[in-house]
C-alpha positions in Angstrom: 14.5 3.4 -18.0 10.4 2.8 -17.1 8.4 4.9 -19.8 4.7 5.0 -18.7 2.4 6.9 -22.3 -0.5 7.6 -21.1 -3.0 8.2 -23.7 -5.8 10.9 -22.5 -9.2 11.6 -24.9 -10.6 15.2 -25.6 -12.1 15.2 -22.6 -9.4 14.9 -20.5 -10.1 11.0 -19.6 -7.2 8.1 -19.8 -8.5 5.2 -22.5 -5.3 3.5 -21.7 -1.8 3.7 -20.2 1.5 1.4 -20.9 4.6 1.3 -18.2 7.8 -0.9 -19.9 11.2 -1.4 -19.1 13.3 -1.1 -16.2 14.6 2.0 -14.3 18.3 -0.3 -13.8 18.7 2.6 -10.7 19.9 -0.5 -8.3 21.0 -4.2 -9.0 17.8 -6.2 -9.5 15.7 -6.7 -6.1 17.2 -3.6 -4.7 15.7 -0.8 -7.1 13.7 1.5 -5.6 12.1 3.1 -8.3 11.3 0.0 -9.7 9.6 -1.4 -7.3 7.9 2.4 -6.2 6.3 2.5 -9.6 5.3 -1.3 -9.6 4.1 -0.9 -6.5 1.7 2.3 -7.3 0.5 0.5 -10.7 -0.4 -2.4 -9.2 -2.0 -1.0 -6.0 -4.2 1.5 -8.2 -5.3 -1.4 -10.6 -6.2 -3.6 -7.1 -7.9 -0.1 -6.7 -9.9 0.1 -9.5 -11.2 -3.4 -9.3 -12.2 -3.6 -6.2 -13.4 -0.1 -5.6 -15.1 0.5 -9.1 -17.4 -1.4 -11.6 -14.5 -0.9 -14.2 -13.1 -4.0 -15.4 -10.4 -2.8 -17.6 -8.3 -5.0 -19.9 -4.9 -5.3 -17.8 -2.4 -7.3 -20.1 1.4 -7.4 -18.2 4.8 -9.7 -18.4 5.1 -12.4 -15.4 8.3 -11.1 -15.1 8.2 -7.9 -15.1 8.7 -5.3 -17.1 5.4 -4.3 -19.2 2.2 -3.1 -17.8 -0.7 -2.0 -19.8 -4.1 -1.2 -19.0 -7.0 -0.1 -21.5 -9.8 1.5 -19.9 -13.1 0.3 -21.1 -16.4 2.5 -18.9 -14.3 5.9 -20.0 -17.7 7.4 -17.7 -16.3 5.7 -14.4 -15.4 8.5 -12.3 -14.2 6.7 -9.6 -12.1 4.8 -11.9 -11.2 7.6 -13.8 -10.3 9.4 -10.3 -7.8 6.2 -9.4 -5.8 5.9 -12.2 -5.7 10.0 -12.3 -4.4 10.1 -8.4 -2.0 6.7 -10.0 -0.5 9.5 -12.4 0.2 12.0 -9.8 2.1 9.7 -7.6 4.2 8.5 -11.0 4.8 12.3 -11.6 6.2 12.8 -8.1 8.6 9.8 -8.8 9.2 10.9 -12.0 10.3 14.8 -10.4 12.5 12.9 -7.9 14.3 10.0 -10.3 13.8 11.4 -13.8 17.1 9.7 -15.0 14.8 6.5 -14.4 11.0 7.1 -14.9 9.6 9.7 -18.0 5.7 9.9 -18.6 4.6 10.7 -22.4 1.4 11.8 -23.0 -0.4 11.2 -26.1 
């Protein structure tokens, strides 16, 4: 199973997010869900860099796997606005494949 925490300050901003492990919906290079998820992480973080002046700290596994992203300008609104849209279209993968994907916020 992915598992994306998403950690959100008192005003309602993301200071970081982690997505690990593997949804295992399909044999590997055929997984949908992976490769849905991947694919809206790594276009939002393309996104943020080179849309924004956030240059967050990105730390993730060659091959696959582990994701995380701190957020570092937590005033960045267009950042902020990326990675908030990146949430909603992990929530409508996680309504459709919930055996696969679960966001935790903290």
């Amino acid at each position: 199973m992915i598992t994306v925490d998403i950690v959100v300050n008192d005003d309602g901003r993301v200071t970081e997010f982690t997505m690990s492990g593997h949804a295992d919906s399909a044999p590997h290079g055929q997984d949908l869900v992976c490769a849905g998820a991947s694919a809206v992480v790594f276009g939002s973080m393309n996104a943020v860099l080179g849309l924004t002046d956030e240059r967050p700290d990105i730390d993730y596994s060659d091959d696959g796997g582990y994701f995380k992203c701190r957020v570092l300008d937590l005033n960045n609104n267009e950042a902020q606005l990326i990675i908030q849209a990146m949430l909603v279209s992990l929530q409508t993968i996680e309504t459709e494949y919930g055996q696969y994907i679960k966001l935790n916020y903290k």
